[in-house]
ZAROFI-24705 format. One record per residue (C-alpha): residue in one letter; x, y, z. Coordinates in Angstrom, 3 decimals, padded with zeros to 6 digits. Layout:
N
+------+----------+----------+----------+
! code !       c1 !       c2 !       c3 !
+------+----------+----------+----------+
!    a !        X !        Y !        Z !
...
+------+----------+----------+----------+
end
This chain:
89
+------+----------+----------+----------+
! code !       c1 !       c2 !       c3 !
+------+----------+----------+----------+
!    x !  012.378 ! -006.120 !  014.986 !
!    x !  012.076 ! -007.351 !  011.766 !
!    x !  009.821 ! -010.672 !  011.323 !
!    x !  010.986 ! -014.053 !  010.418 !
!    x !  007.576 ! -014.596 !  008.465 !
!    x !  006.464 ! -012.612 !  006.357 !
!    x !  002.853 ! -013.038 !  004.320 !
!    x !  003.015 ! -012.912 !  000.835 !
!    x ! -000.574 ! -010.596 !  000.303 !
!    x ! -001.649 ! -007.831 !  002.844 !
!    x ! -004.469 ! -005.567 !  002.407 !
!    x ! -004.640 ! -001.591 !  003.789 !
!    x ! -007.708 !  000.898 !  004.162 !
!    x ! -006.445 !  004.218 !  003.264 !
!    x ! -008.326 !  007.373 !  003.812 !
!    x ! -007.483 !  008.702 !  000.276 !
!    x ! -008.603 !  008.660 ! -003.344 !
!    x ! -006.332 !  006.248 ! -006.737 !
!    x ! -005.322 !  009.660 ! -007.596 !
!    x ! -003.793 !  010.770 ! -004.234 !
!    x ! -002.275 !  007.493 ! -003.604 !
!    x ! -000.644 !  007.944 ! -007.061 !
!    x !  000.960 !  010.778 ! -006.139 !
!    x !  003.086 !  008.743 ! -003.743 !
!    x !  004.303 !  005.895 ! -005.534 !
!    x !  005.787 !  005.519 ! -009.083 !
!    x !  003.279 !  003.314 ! -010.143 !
!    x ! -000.355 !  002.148 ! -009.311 !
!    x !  000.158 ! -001.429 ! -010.068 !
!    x !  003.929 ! -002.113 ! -009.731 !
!    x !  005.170 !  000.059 ! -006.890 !
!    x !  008.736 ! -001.463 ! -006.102 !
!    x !  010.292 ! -004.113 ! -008.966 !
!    x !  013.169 ! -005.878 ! -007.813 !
!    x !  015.286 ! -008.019 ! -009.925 !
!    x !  013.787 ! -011.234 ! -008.712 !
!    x !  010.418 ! -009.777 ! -007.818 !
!    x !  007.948 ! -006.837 ! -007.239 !
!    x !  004.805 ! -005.843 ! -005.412 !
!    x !  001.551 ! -005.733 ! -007.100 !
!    x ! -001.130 ! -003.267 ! -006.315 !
!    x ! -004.745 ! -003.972 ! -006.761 !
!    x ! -007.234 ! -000.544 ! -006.026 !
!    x ! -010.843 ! -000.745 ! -004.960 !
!    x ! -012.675 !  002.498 ! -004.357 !
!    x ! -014.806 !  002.049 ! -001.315 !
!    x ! -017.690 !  004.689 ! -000.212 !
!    x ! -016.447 !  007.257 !  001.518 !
!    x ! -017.044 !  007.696 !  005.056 !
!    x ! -018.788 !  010.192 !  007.003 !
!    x ! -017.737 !  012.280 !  010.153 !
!    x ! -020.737 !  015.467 !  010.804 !
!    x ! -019.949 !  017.292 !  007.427 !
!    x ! -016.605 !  015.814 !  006.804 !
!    x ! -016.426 !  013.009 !  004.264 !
!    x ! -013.368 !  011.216 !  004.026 !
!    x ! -012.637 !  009.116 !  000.704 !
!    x ! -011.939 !  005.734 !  001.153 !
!    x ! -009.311 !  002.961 ! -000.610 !
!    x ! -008.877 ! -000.951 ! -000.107 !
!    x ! -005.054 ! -001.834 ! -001.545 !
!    x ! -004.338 ! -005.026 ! -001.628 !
!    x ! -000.653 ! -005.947 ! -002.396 !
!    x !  000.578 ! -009.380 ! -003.393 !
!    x !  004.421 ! -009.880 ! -003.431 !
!    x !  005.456 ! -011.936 ! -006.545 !
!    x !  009.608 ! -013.537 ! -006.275 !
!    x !  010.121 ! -011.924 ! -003.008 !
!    x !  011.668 ! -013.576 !  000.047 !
!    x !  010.171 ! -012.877 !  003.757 !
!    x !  013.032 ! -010.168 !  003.507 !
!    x !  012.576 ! -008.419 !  000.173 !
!    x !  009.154 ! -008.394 !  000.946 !
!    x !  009.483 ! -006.670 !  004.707 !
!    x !  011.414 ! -003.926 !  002.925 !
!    x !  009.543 ! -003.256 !  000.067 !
!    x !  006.257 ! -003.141 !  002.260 !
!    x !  007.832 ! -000.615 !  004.940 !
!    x !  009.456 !  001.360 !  001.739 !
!    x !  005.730 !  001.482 !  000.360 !
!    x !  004.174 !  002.273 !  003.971 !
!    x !  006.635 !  005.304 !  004.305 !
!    x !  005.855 !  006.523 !  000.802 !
!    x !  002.310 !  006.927 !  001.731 !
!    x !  002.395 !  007.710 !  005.195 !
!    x !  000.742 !  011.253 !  005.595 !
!    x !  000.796 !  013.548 !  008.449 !
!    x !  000.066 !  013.057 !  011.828 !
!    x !  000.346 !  014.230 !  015.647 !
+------+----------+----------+----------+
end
């Protein structure tokens, strides 16, 4: 079901580092650019977190959709989502 509103800003917490997220998506600050808009990126590195031994890094993204309809921007959010989706189960 695909929603018939659409914010134009969202923010993520991703258990990963700039670098790893990198790897993902063409660009850090311009992930998806559309003829009549694109999806900005903005990184903040956030202290990692802690589990017994394991630390885990953490990353705020916050994306801001600039000339995208409710549409463009559902799409280019779940085309981001599935370009950083790691593995699960």
């Amino acid at each position: 079901m695909r929603p018939t509103f659409f914010l134009q800003s969202s923010e993520r917490f991703m258990g990963c580092t700039a670098a790893e997220l990198a790897i993902g998506v063409p660009s850090r600050h311009n992930v998806t650019a559309r003829p009549s808009g694109c999806m900005d990126l903005r990184l903040h590195t956030l202290r990692p977190r802690h589990i017994a031994s394991l630390e885990i890094p953490q990353l705020q993204v916050n994306c801001a959709y600039n000339g995208l309809d409710d549409e463009a921007c559902y799409r280019v959010q779940k085309c981001f989502d599935l370009q950083t989706q790691r593995g699960g189960g």
